[in-house]
N, C-alpha and C positions, 0 to 999 in steps of 0.2 A: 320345282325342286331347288334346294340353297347349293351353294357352291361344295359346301361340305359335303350334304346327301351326295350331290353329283361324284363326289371324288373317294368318299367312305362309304357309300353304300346307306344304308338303312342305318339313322344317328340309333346310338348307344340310350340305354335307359334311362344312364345319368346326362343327358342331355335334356332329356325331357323332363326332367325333375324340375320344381322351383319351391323355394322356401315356403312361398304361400299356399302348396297343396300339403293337405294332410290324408294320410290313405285311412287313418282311424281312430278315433275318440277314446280316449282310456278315459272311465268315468272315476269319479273321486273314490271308491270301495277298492277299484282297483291297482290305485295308486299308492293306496296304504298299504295292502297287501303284499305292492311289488319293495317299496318302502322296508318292511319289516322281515322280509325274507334278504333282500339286501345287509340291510345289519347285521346279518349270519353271517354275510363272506369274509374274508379276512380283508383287510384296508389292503394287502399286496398283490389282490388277488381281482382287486376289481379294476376295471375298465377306467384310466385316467381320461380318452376323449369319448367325442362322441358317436356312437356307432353311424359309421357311412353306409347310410341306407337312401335310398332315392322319395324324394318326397311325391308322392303320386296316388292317384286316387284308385279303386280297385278295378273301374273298367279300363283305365289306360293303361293299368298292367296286362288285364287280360288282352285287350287290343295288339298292345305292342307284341306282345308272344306269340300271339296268335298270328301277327301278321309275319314275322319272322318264320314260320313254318310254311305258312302259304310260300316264301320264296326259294324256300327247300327242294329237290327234285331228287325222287329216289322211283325206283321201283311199284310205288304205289299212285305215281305219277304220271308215267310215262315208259318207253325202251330205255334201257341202259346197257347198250351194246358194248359193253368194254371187252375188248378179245383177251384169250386167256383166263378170264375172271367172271365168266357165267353167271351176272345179274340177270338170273330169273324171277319170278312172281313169286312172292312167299305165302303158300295159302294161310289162311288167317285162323284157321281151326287148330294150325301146329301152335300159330303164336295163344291162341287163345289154350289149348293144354299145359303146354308148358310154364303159365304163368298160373297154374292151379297152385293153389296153396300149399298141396301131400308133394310139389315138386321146386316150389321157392321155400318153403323154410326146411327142407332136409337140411341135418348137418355131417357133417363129415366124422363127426368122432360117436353118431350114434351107433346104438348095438346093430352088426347085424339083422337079428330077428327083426327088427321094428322097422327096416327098407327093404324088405324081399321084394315089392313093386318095383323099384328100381333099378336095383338089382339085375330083376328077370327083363327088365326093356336093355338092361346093357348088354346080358349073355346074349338077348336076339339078335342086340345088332353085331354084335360079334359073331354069329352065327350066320346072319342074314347077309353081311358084309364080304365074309369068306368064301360065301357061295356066290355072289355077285362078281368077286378076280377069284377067281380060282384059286383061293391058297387054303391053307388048314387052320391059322388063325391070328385073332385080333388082337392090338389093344388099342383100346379108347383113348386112351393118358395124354397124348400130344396135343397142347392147346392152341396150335395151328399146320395149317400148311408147314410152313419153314423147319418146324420143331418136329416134323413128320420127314423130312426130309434129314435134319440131323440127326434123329432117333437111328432113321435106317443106314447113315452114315458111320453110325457105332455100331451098329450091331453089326455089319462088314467090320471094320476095322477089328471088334473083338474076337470074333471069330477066327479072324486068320494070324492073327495074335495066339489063342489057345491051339492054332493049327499048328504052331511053329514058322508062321510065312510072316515073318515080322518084316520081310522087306518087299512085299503088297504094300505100295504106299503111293499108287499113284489111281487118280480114278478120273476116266473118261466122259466128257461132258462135250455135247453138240454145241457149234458154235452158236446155234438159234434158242439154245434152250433157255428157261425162264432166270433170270439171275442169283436166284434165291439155293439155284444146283450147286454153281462153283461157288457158292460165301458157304452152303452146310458144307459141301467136300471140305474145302480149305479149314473150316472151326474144327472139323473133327482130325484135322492132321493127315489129310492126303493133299497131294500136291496135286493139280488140277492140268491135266490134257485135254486141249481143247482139238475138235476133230470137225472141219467144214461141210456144208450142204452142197452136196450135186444139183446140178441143174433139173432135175424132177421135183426139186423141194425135200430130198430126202437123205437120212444122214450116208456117208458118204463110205459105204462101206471097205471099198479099195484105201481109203485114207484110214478107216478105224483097224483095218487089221493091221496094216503098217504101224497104229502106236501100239498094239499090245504088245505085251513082252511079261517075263515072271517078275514085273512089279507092278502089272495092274490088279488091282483090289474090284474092279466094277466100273460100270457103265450108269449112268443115269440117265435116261431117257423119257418122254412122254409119247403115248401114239393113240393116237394121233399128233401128230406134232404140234408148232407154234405156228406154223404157218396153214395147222388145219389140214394136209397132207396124210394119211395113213402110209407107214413104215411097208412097203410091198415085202420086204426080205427080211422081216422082224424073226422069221424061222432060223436063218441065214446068220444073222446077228448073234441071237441068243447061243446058236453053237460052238460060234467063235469066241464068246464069253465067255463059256462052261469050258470049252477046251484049256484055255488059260487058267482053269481053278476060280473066276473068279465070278463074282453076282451082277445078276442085271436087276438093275433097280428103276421102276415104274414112279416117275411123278404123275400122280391123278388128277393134276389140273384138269386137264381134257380129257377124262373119263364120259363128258356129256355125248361126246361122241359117239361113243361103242357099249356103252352100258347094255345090260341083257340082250346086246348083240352077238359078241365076243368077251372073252375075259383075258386081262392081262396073264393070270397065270398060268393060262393055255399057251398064251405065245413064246414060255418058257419066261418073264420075269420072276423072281425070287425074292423081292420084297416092293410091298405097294404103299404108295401112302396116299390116302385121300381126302379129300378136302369136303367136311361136313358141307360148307359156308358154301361151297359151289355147286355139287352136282346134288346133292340130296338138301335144298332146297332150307337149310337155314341161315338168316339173313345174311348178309356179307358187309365185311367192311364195319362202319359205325353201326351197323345193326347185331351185333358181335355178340359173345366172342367166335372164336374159330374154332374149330374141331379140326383137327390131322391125325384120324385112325391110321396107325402103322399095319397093316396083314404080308404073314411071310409065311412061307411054305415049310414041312415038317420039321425038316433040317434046321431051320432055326428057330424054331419056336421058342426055344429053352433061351434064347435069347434076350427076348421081349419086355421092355421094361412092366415092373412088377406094382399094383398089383392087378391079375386079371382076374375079371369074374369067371366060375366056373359052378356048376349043380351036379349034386351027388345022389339026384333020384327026389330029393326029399326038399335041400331048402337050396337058397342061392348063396355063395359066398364067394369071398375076396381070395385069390389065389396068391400067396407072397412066394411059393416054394421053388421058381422057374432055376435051376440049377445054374444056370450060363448068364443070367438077365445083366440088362446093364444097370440094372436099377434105375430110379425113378427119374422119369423126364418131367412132371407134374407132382408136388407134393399133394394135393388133393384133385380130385376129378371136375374142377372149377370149370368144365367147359359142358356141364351135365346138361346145358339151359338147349344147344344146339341137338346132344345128342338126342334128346325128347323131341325137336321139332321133327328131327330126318327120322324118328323111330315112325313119327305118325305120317309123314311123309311117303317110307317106304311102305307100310300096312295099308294105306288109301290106296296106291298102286298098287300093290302083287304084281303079277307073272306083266303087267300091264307097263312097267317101267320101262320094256318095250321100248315101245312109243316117243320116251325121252328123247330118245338118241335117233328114233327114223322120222321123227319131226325136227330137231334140231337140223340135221343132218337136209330135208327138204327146205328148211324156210331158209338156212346159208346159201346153201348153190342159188335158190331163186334171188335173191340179193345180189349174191356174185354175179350171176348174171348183167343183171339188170346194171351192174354200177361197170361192170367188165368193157360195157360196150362205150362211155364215154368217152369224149376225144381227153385227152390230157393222164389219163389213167391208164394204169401200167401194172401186169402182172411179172413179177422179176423171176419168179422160180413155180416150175412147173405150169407151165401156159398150156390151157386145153384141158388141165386135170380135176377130175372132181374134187370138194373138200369135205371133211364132217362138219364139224360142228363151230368151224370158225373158219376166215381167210382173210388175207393181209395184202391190201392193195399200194401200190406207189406212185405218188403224185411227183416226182423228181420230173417229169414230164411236161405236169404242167406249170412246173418251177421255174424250171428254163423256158418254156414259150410265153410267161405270162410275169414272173417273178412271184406269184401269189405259192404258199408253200403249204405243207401241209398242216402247221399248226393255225393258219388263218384261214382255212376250209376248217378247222376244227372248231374255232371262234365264232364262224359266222354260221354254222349249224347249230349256234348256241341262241343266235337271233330266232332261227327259224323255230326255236322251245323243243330242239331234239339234242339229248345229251350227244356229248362227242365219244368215240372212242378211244381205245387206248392207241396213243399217235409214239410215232418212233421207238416200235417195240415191234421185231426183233430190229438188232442192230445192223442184221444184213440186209435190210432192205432198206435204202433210201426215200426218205418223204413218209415214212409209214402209216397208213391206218389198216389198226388191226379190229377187227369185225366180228362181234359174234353176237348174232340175237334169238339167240334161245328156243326150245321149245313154246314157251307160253307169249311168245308175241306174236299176231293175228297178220292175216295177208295184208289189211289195210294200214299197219303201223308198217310191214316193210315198203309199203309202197310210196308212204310217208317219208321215209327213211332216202329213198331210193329217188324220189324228185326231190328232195333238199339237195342233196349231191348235185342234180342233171341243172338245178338252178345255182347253184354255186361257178360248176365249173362252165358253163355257159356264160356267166359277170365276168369272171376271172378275165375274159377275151375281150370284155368287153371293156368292162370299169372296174381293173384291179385293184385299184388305190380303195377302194371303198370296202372291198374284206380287208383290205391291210389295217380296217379301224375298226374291226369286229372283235368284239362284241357292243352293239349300241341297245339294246332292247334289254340286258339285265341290269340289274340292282349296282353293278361294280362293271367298270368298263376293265379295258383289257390289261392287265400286272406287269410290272416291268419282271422279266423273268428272270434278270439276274440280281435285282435286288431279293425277289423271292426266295431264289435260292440259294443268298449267301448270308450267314449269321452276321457274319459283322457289319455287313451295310444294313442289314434287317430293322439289327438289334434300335438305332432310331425311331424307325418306324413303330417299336412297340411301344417306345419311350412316350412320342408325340399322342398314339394313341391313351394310353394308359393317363397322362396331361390332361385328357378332355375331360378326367373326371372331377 
C-alpha cells in the first residue's frame, strides 16, 4: 500500500486514470455524426475545455466500484447496533416491490382515478398504524423522524393558540431524551424545560411536576426510554399532563420495544410520531428517505397536516378539508418509496409483529448481560433492571483504570469487522455505548458482539496504547476529530483532496 492509500484510503478514480488509456473507440460514422449535430449548438453554448473524465478502460471502472462497496458496511453485511436507531435487516422483497415500476414512476400531479393502488396501501397504513398506538389517526406527510416531531410540535402549539392559551409556551423535554426534541420544541416557538433522570433510569417525576405550571404546552417523551428503561409511572405522568391542559407527546424512536405489546395511546400519549426507517423495517439512513407518520388522537385530528387519504365506500382520495390543519409539512408525499417497504413489512407480519418487540426485547438483556459482567463496565442508572429494546453502558470506569475511553473500544471493535455503536449518547452517562441489536440479529452475532468487548477490555489492562491506534485493519486509520468536526480547518482538506485530480 503507497503512502497516499495508507493515509486516503482507497486512491480516487482520477488517480488511476493515465492519458494512455482509453475506455472506448468512437469509429469514424460516429464522429461525423457527433460533428454534425455539434454544428447545431450555438458557438456560446458549447464546451470551451475539455471534458474531465477519467481515462480508463471498462473493467477498471467496474473493479474500482466494485471494490469500493466491498468496503462498505451496512446492514446487509453485518450488526449495526446503533442505539436509538434500530438498524435492523431490510427484507429484500419490500425493496424489491417498491422498486416496481406502477410505484417508481407515479406522479404526483396524476388524476386520482389512475392511483387508487396507492392510495388504498396509504389508507392501510393509516389505518393499520392507528391501531398499532392507539390513536384515531394518521398522516403520512412527514419526510422524517424530526419533521414528525415538529409537525406534532405545531399542532400543540395551534391548538392551544385557537384555545385562547396563547401563554402554553413552554414544553417539557427529559434530560436523556433524543436531541432532535429540544431543536423541534424550540423551531416551533416553545421554550424548552428540561427535567432530569432518577436513579432507576427514569424520568423524574417529583422534578416534572415541580416544572409544570399554566405555561406548559407538553411533554415529549419516548417509552421506552433512551437508556432502554420502560417509564413504570407513565399512568402517573400522563395525569399530571392532562391536569395541566396540556399534551403528552410520544417520540417513536423506541417503539421497537413495545410494538403489539402495548400501545402508546393506551398509556394516555396524545400525539405519536414514528419513524418508517426504524421500527417498520425501511432502510435507514443512506438507504432513505425517512418516513415520520404523525398519529393523534380524536381531539386533534382536525389538526393534521393536509392532505390525508380517506374512502368513501367506493374509491380512495385525498382529504384537504381537515378544519384546524396546520397545513402541509411535505409538498408532495416524496417519502411514498419507505411507506411501500413498511406497508409490505407490516402485511408479512400481521398479529405476528408480536415478536418484534419480545425478540428485540430478549436478544438486549442477553447482551446486557453478558457485556454487564465485565470488569471496567459500568451501569450508571438503574442497575439490576431489565431493558427493552436497547441499553447504554459506561466505560468511565475503565477510563480511569486504564486511560483507554470509550471512543477507542469503539475504534478497535472496528478492527474486530463489528460496527460500533452509537458512543456518547445520552449525555448523562459518561464514556457511553448505547446498544441496540434488534430483533433480526442471531444468538451467534451477539455472541460475536459480546467477546469483541471481553477482548477489548481484557488489552485495555493489558496494552492500552495499542487501542489508542485503532483502527489499523480498515481502509482509513483513525480521523482527527477536530479537524472533522470543524469547517474551517476541514475546508483544506477538501481543497488538497479535490488537487489530486
Amino acid at each position: 500500500m503507497t503512502y497516499r492509500q495508507a493515509k486516503w484510503g482507497e486512491p480516487i478514480i482520477f488517480e488511476l486514470s493515465k492519458e494512455s488509456k482509453q475506455s472506448f473507440i468512437i469509429d469514424d460514422m460516429f464522429k461525423e455524426y457527433a460533428n454534425e449535430a455539434l454544428s447545431k449548438i450555438p458557438e456560446d453554448l458549447r464546451r470551451k475545455s475539455a471534458l474531465k473524465i477519467p481515462n480508463l478502460s471498462e473493467v477498471e471502472v467496474v473493479r474500482h466500484f466494485t471494490r469500493l462497496t466491498q468496503m462498505a458496511y451496512g446492514v446487509d453485511v453485518g450488526p449495526v447496533p446503533l442505539g436509538s436507531c434500530t438498524m435492523k435487516y431490510n427484507p429484500k422483497v419490500s425493496e424489491e416491490l417498491a422498486n416496481d415500476q406502477r410505484v417508481t414512476e407515479l406522479h404526483p400531479y396524476q388524476d386520482e382515478e389512475t392511483a387508487q393502488g396507492i392510495l388504498e396501501i396509504m389508507y392501510l397504513m393509516q389505518r393499520w398504524l392507528a391501531e398499532i398506538t392507539g390513536t384515531d389517526e394518521c398522516s403520512l406527510q412527514p419526510p422524517a423522524g424530526a419533521s414528525g416531531e415538529f409537525t406534532g410540535a405545531l399542532i400543540i402549539k395551534k391548538y392551544h393558540i385557537d384555545h385562547g392559551m396563547h401563554y402554553k409556551n413552554e414544553m417539557i423535554v427529559p434530560d436523556a431524551a433524543h436531541g432532535s426534541n429540544p431543536a423541534s420544541s424550540a423551531m416551533a416557538g416553545f421554550k424548552v424545560v428540561k427535567i432530569p433522570t432518577d436513579s432507576d433510569g427514569e424520568t423524574d417525576i417529583n422534578a416534572l411536576k415541580a416544572a409544570l405550571s399554566e405555561r406548559t404546552a407538553g411533554l415529549m417523551l419516548t417509552n421506552p426510554n433512551t437508556l432502554g428503561i420502560f417509564e413504570s409511572k407513565i399512568l402517573d405522568i400522563a395525569d399530571a399532563i392532562h391536569e395541566r391542559k396540556a399534551f403528552l407527546y410520544y417520540d417513536g424512536a423506541n417503539l421497537n420495544g413495545i410494538i403489539g405489546v402495548v400501545r402508546p395511546g393506551d398509556m394516555g400519549f396524545d400525539i405519536i410520531h414514528l419513524n418508517l426507517h426504524k421500527t417498520f423495517a425501511a432502510p435507514h439512513g443512506g438507504g432513505g428517505p425517512g418516513a415520520g407518520v404523525v398519529c393523534v388522537k380524536k381531539e386533534l385530528k382536525e389538526y393534521l397536516p393536509t392532505p390525508i387519504v380517506d374512502y368513501d365506500g367506493r374509491k380512495y382520495f385525498f382529504r384537504y378539508d381537515l378544519s384546524k390543519t396546520i397545513g402541509r409539512v411535505s409538498w408532495f408525499y416524496g417519502n411514498i418509496t419507505p411507506i411501500v417497504k413498511s406497508f409490505v413489512y407490516l402485511a408479512s407480519l400481521g398479529p405476528a409483529i408480536r415478536e418484534v418487540a419480545e425478540i428485540s426485547v430478549l436478544n438486549t438483556n442477553y447482551l446486557l448481560k453478558k457485556l454487564a459482567n465485565l470488569k471496567g463496565i459500568s451501569l450508571i442508572y438503574g442497575e439490576g433492571r431489565w431493558r427493552k429494546h436497547e441499553f447504554v453502558v459506561s466505560f468511565d470506569k475503565l477510563r480511569k483504570e486504564t486511560g483507554v475511553n470509550a471512543e477507542d473500544v469503539a475504534k478497535s471493535l472496528l478492527d474486530r469487522g463489528i460496527h460500533a455503536p452509537t458512543i456518547y449518547f445520552p449525555l448523562i452517562v459518561p464514556e457511553a455505548h448505547m446498544i441496540e441489536v434488534t430483533e433480526t440479529e442471531t444468538l451467534e452475532n451477539l455472541d460475536l458482539i459480546a467477546d469483541a468487548y471481553k477482548e477489548i477490555v481484557e488489552k485495555a489492562y493489558v496494552n492500552p496504547e495499542e487501542l489508542k491506534k485503532a483502527p489499523k485493519n480498515t481502509s482509513v486509520g483513525r480521523l482527527d476529530a477536530i479537524v472533522a468536526n470543524h469547517p474551517n480547518t476541514l475546508a483544506p482538506t477538501y481543497k488538497h483532496v479535490l488537487a489530486r485530480k
